[in-house]
PDB file of N, CA, C and O in Angstrom:
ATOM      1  N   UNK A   1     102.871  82.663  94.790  1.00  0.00           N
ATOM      2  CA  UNK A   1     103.641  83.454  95.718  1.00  0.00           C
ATOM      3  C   UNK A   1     103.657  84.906  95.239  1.00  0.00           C
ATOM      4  O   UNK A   1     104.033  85.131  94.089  1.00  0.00           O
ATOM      5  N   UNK A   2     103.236  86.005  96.118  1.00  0.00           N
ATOM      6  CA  UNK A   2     103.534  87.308  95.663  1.00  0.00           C
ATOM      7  C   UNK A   2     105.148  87.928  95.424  1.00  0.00           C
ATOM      8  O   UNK A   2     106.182  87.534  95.963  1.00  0.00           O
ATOM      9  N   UNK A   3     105.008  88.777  94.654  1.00  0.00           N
ATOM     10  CA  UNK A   3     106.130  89.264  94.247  1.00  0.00           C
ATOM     11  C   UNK A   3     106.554  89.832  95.169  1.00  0.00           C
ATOM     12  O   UNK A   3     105.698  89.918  96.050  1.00  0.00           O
ATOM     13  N   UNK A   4     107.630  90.356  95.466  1.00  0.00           N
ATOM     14  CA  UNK A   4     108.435  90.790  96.172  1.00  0.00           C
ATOM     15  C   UNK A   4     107.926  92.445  96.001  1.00  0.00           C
ATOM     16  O   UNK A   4     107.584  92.700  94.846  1.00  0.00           O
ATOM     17  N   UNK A   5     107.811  93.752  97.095  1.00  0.00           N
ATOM     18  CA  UNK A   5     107.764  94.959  96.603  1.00  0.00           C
ATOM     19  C   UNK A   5     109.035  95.608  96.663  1.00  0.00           C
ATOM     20  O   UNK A   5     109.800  95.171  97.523  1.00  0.00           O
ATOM     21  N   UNK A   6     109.371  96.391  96.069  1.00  0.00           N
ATOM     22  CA  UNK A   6     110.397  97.020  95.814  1.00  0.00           C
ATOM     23  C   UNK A   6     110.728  98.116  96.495  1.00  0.00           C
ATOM     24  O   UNK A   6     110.209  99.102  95.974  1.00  0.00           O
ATOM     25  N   UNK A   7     111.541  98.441  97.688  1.00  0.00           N
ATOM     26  CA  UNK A   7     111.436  99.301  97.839  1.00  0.00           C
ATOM     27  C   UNK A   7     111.690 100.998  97.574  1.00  0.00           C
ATOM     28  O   UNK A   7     111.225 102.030  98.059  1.00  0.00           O
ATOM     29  N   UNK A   8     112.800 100.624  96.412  1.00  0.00           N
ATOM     30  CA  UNK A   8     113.054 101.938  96.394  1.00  0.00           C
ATOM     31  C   UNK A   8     113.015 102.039  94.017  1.00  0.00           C
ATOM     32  O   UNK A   8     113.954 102.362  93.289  1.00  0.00           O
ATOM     33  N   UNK A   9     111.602 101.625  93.606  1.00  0.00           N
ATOM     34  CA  UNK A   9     111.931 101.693  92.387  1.00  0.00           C
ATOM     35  C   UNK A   9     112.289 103.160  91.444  1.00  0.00           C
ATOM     36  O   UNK A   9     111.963 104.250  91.914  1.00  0.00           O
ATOM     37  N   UNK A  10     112.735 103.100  90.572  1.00  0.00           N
ATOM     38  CA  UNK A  10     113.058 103.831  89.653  1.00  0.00           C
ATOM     39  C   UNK A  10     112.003 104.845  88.775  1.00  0.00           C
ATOM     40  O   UNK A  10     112.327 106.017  88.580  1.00  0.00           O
ATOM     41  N   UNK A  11     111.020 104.429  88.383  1.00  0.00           N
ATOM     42  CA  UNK A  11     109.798 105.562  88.045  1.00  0.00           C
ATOM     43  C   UNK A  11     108.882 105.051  88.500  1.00  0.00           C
ATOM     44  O   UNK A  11     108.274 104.320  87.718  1.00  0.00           O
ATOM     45  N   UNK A  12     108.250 105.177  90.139  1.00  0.00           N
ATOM     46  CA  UNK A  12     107.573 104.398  90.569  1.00  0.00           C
ATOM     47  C   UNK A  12     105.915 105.315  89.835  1.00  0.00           C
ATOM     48  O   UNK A  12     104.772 104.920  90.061  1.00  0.00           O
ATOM     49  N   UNK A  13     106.239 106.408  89.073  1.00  0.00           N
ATOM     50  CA  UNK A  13     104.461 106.838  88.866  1.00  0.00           C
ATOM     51  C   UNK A  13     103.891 105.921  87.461  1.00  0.00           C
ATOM     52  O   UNK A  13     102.716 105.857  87.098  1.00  0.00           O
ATOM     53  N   UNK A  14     104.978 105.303  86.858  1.00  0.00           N
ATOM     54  CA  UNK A  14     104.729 104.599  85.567  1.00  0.00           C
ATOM     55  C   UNK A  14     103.826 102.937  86.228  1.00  0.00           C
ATOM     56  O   UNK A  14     103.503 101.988  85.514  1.00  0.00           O
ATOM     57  N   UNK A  15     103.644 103.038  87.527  1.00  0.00           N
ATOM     58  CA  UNK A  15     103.436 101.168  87.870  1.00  0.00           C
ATOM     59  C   UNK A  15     102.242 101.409  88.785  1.00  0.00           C
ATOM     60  O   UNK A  15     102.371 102.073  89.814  1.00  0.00           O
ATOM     61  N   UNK A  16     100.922 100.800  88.367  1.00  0.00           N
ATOM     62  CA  UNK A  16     100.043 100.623  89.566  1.00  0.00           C
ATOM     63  C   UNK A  16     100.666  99.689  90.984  1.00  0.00           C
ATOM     64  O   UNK A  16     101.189  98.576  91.022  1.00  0.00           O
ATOM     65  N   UNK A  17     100.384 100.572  91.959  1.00  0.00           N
ATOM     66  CA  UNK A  17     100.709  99.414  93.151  1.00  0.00           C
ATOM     67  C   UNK A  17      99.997  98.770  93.815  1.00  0.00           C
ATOM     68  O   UNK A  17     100.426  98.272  94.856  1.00  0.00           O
ATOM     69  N   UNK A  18      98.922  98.622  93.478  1.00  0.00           N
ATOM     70  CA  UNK A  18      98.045  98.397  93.816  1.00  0.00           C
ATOM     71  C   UNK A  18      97.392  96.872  94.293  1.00  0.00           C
ATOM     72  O   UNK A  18      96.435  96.635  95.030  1.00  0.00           O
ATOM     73  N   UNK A  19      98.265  96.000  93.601  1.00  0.00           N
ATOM     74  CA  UNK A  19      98.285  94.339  93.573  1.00  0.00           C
ATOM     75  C   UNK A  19      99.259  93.891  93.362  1.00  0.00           C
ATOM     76  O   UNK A  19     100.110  94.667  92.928  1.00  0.00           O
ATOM     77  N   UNK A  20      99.587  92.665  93.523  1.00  0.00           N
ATOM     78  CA  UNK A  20     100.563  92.093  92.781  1.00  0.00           C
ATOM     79  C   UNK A  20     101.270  91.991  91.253  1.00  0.00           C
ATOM     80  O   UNK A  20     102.363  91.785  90.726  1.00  0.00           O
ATOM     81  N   UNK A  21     100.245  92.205  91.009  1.00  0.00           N
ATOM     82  CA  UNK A  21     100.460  92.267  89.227  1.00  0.00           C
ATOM     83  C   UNK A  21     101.316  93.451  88.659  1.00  0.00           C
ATOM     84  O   UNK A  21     101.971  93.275  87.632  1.00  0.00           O
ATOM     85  N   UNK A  22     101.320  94.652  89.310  1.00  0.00           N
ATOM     86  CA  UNK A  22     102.255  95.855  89.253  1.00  0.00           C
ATOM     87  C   UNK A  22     102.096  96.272  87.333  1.00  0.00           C
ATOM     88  O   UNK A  22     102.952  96.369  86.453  1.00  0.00           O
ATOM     89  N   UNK A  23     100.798  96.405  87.323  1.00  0.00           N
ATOM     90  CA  UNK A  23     100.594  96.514  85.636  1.00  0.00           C
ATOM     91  C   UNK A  23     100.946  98.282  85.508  1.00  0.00           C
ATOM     92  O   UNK A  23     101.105  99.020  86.480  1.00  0.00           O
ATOM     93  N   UNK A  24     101.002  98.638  84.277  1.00  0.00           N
ATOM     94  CA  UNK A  24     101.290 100.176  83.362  1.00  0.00           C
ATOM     95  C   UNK A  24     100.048 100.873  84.003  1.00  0.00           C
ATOM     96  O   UNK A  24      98.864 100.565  83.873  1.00  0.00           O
ATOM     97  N   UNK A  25     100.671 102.004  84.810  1.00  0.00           N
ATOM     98  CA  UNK A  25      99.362 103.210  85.086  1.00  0.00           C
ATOM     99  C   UNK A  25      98.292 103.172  83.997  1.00  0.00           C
ATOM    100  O   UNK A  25      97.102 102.968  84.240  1.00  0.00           O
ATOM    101  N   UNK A  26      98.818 103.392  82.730  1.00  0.00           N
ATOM    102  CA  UNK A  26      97.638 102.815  81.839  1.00  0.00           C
ATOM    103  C   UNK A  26      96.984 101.565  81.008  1.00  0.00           C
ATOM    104  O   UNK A  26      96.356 101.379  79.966  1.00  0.00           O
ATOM    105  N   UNK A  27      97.515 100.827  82.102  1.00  0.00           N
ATOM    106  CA  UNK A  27      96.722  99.235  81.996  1.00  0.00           C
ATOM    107  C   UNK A  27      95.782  99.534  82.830  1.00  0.00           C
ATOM    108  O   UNK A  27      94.668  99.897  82.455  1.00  0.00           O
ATOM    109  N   UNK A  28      96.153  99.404  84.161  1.00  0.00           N
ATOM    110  CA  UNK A  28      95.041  99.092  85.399  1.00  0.00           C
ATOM    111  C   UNK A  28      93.845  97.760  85.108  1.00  0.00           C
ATOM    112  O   UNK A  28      92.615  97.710  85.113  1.00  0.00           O
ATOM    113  N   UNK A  29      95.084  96.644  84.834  1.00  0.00           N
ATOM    114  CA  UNK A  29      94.036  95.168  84.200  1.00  0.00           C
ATOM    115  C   UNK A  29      93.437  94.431  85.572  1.00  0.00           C
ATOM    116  O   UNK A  29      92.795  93.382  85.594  1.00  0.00           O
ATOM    117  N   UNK A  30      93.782  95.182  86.605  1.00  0.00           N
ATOM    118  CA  UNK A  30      93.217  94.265  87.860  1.00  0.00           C
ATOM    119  C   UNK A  30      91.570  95.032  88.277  1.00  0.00           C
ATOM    120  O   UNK A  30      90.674  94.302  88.701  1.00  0.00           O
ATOM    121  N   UNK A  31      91.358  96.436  88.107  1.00  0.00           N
ATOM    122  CA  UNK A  31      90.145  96.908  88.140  1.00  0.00           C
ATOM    123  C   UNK A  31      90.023  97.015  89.508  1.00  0.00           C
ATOM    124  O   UNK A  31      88.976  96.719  90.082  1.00  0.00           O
ATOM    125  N   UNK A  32      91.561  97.637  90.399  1.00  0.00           N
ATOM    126  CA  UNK A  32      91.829  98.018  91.385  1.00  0.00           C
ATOM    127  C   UNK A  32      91.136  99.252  91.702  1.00  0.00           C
ATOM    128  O   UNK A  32      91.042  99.576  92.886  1.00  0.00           O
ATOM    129  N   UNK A  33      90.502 100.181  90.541  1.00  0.00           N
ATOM    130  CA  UNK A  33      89.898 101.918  90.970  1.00  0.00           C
ATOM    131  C   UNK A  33      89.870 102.054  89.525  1.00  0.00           C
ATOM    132  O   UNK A  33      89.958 101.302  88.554  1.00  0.00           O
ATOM    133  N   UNK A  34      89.671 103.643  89.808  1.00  0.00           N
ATOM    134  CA  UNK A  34      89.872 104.658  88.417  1.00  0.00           C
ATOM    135  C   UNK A  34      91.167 104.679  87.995  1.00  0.00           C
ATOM    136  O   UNK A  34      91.754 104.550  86.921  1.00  0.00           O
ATOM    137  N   UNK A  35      91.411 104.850  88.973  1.00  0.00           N
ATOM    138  CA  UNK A  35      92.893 105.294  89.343  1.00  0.00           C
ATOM    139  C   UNK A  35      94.077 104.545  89.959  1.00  0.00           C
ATOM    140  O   UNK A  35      93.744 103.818  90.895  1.00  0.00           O
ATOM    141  N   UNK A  36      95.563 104.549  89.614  1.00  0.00           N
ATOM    142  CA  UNK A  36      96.851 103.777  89.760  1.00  0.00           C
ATOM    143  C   UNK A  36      96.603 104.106  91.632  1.00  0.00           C
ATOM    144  O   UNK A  36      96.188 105.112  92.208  1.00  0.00           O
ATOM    145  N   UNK A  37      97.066 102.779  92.158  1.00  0.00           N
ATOM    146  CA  UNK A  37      97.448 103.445  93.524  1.00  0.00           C
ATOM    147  C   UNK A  37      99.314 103.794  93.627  1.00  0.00           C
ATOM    148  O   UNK A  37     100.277 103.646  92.875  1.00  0.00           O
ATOM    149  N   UNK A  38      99.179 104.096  94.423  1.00  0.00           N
ATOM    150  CA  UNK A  38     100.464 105.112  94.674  1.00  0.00           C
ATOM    151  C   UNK A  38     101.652 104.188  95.522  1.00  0.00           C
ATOM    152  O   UNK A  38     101.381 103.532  96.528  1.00  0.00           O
ATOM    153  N   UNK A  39     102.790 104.262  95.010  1.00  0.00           N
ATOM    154  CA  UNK A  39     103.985 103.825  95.578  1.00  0.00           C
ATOM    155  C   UNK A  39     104.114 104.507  96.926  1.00  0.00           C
ATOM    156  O   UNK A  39     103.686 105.659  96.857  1.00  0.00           O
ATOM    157  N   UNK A  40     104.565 104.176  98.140  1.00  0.00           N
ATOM    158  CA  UNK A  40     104.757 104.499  98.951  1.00  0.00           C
ATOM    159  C   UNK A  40     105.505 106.005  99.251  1.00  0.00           C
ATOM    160  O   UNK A  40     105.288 107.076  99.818  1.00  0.00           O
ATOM    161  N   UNK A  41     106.863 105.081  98.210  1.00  0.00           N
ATOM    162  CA  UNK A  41     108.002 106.843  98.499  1.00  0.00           C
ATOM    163  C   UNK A  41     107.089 107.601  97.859  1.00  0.00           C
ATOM    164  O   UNK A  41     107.196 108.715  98.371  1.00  0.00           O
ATOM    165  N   UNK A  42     105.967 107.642  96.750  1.00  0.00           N
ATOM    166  CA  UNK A  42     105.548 108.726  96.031  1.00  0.00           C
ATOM    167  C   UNK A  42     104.470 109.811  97.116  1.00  0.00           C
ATOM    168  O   UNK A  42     104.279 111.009  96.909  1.00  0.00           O
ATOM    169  N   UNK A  43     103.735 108.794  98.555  1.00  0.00           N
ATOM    170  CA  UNK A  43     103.508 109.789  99.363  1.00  0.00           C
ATOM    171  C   UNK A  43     104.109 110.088 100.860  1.00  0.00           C
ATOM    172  O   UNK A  43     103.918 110.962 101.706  1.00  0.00           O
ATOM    173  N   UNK A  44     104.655 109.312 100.790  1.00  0.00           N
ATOM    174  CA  UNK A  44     105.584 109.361 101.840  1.00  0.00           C
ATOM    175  C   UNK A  44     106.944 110.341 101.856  1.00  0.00           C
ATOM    176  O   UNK A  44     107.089 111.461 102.345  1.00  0.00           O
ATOM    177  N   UNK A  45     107.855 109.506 101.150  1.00  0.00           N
ATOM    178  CA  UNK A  45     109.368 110.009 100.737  1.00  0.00           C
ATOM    179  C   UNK A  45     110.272 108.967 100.381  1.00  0.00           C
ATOM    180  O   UNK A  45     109.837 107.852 100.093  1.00  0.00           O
ATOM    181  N   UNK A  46     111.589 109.246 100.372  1.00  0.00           N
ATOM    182  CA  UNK A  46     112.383 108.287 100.173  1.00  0.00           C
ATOM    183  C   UNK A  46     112.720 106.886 101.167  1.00  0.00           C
ATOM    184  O   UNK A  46     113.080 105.745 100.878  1.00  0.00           O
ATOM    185  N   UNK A  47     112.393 107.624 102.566  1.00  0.00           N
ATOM    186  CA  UNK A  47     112.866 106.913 103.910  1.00  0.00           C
ATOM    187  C   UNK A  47     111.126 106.442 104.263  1.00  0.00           C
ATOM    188  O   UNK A  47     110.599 106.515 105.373  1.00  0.00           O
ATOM    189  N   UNK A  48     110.564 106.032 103.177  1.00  0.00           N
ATOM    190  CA  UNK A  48     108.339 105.722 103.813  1.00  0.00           C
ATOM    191  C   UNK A  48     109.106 104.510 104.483  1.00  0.00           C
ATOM    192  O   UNK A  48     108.850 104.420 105.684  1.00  0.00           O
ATOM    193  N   UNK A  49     110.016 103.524 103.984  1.00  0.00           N
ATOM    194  CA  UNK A  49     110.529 102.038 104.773  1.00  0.00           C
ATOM    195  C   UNK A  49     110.378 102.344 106.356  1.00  0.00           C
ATOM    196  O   UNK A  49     109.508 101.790 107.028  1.00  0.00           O
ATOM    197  N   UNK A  50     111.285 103.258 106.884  1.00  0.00           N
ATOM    198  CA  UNK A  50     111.695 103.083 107.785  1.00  0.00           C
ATOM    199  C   UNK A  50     111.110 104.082 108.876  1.00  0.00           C
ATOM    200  O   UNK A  50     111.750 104.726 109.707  1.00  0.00           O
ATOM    201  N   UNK A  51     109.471 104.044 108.627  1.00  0.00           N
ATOM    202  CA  UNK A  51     108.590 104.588 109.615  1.00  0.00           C
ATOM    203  C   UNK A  51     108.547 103.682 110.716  1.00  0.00           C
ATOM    204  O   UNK A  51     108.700 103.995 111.897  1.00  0.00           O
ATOM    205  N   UNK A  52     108.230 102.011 110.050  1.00  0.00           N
ATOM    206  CA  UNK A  52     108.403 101.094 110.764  1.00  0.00           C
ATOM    207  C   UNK A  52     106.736 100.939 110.743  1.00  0.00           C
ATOM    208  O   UNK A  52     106.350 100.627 111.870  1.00  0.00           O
ATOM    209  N   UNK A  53     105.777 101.050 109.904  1.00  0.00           N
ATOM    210  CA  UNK A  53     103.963 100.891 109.795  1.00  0.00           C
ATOM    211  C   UNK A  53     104.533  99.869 108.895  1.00  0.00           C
ATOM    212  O   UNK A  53     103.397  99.395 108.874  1.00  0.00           O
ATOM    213  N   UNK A  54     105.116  99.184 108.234  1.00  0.00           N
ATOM    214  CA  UNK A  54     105.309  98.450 106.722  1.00  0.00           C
ATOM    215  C   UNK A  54     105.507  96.943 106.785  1.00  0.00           C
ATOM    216  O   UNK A  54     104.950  96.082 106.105  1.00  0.00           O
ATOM    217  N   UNK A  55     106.602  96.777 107.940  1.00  0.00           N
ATOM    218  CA  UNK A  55     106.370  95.211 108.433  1.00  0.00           C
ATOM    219  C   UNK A  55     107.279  94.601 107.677  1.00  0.00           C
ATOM    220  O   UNK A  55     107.357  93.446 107.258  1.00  0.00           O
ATOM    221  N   UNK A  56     108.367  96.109 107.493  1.00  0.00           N
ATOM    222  CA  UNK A  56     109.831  95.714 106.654  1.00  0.00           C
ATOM    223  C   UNK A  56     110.793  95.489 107.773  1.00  0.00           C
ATOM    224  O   UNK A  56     110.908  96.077 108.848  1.00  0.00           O
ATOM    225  N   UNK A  57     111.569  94.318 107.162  1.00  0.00           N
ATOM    226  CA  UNK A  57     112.842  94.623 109.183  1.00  0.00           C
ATOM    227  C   UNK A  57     113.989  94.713 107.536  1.00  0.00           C
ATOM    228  O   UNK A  57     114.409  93.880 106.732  1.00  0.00           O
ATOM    229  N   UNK A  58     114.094  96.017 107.685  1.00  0.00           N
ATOM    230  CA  UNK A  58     115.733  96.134 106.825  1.00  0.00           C
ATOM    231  C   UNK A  58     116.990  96.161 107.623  1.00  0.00           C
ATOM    232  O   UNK A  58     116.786  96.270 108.832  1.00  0.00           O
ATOM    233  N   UNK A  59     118.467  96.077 107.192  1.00  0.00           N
ATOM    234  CA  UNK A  59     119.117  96.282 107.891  1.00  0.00           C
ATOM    235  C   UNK A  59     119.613  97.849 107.954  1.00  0.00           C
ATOM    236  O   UNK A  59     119.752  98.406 106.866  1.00  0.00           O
ATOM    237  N   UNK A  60     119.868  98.543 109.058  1.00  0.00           N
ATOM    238  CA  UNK A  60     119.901  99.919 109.480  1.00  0.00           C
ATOM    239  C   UNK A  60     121.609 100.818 109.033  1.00  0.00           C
ATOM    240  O   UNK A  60     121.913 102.011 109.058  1.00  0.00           O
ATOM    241  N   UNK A  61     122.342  99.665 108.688  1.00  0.00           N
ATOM    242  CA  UNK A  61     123.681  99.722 107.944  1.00  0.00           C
ATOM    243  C   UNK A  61     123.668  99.492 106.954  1.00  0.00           C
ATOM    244  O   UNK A  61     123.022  98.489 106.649  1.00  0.00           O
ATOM    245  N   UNK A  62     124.390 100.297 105.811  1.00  0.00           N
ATOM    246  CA  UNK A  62     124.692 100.611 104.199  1.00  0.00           C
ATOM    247  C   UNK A  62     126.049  99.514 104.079  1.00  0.00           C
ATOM    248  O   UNK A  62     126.012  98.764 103.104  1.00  0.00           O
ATOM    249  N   UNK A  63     127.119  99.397 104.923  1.00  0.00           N
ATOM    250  CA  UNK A  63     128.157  98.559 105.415  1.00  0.00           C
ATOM    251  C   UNK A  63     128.067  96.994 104.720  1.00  0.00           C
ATOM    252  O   UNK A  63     127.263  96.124 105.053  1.00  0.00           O
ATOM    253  N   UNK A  64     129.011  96.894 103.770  1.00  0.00           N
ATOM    254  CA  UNK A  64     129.393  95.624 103.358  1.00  0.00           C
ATOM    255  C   UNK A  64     130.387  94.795 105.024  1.00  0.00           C
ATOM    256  O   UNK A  64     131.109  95.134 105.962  1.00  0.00           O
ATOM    257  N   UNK A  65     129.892  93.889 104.574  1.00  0.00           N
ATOM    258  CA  UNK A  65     131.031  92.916 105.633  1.00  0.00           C
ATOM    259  C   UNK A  65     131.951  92.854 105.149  1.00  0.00           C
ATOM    260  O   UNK A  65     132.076  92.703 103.933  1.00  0.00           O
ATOM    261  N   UNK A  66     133.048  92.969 106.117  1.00  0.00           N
ATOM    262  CA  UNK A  66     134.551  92.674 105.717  1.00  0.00           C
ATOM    263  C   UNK A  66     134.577  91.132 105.063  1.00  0.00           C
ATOM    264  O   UNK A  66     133.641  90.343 105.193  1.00  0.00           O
ATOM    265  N   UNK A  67     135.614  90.888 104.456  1.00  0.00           N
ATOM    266  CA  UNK A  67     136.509  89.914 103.808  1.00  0.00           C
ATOM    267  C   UNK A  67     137.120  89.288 105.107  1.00  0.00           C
ATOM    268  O   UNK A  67     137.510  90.001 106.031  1.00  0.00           O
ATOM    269  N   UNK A  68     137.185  87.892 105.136  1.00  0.00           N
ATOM    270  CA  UNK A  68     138.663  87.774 106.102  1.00  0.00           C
ATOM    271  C   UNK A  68     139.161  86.674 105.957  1.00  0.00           C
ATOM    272  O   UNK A  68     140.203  86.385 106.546  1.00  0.00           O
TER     273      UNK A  68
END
């Protein structure tokens, strides 16, 4: 089963994205390129999710549910 992608990681230039495997920019053990491919927000932005090209259905509210 593939991993889950993340959408909003923390140093996304440190992680090839390139496969599943999500190895060290300077691993690259899958022999995906020369080169790391690129996290989304890194060419996109923060909001690349919610172009709606991604085939993410997030929810559009930050909003916890009430208690009752």
């Amino acid at each position: 089963m593939a991993k889950p992608f993340p959408i909003s990681p923390k140093h996304p230039e440190r992680i090839c994205w390139g496969c599943d495997r999500y190895c060290a920019a300077s691993s690259l053990a899958c022999g995906n390129g020369a080169d790391r491919t690129m996290h989304p927000i890194e060419m996109i932005g923060d909001d690349w999710y919610q172009h709606g090209e991604w085939g993410f259905e997030l929810p559009m509210t930050t909003e916890k549910p009430s208690k009752q």
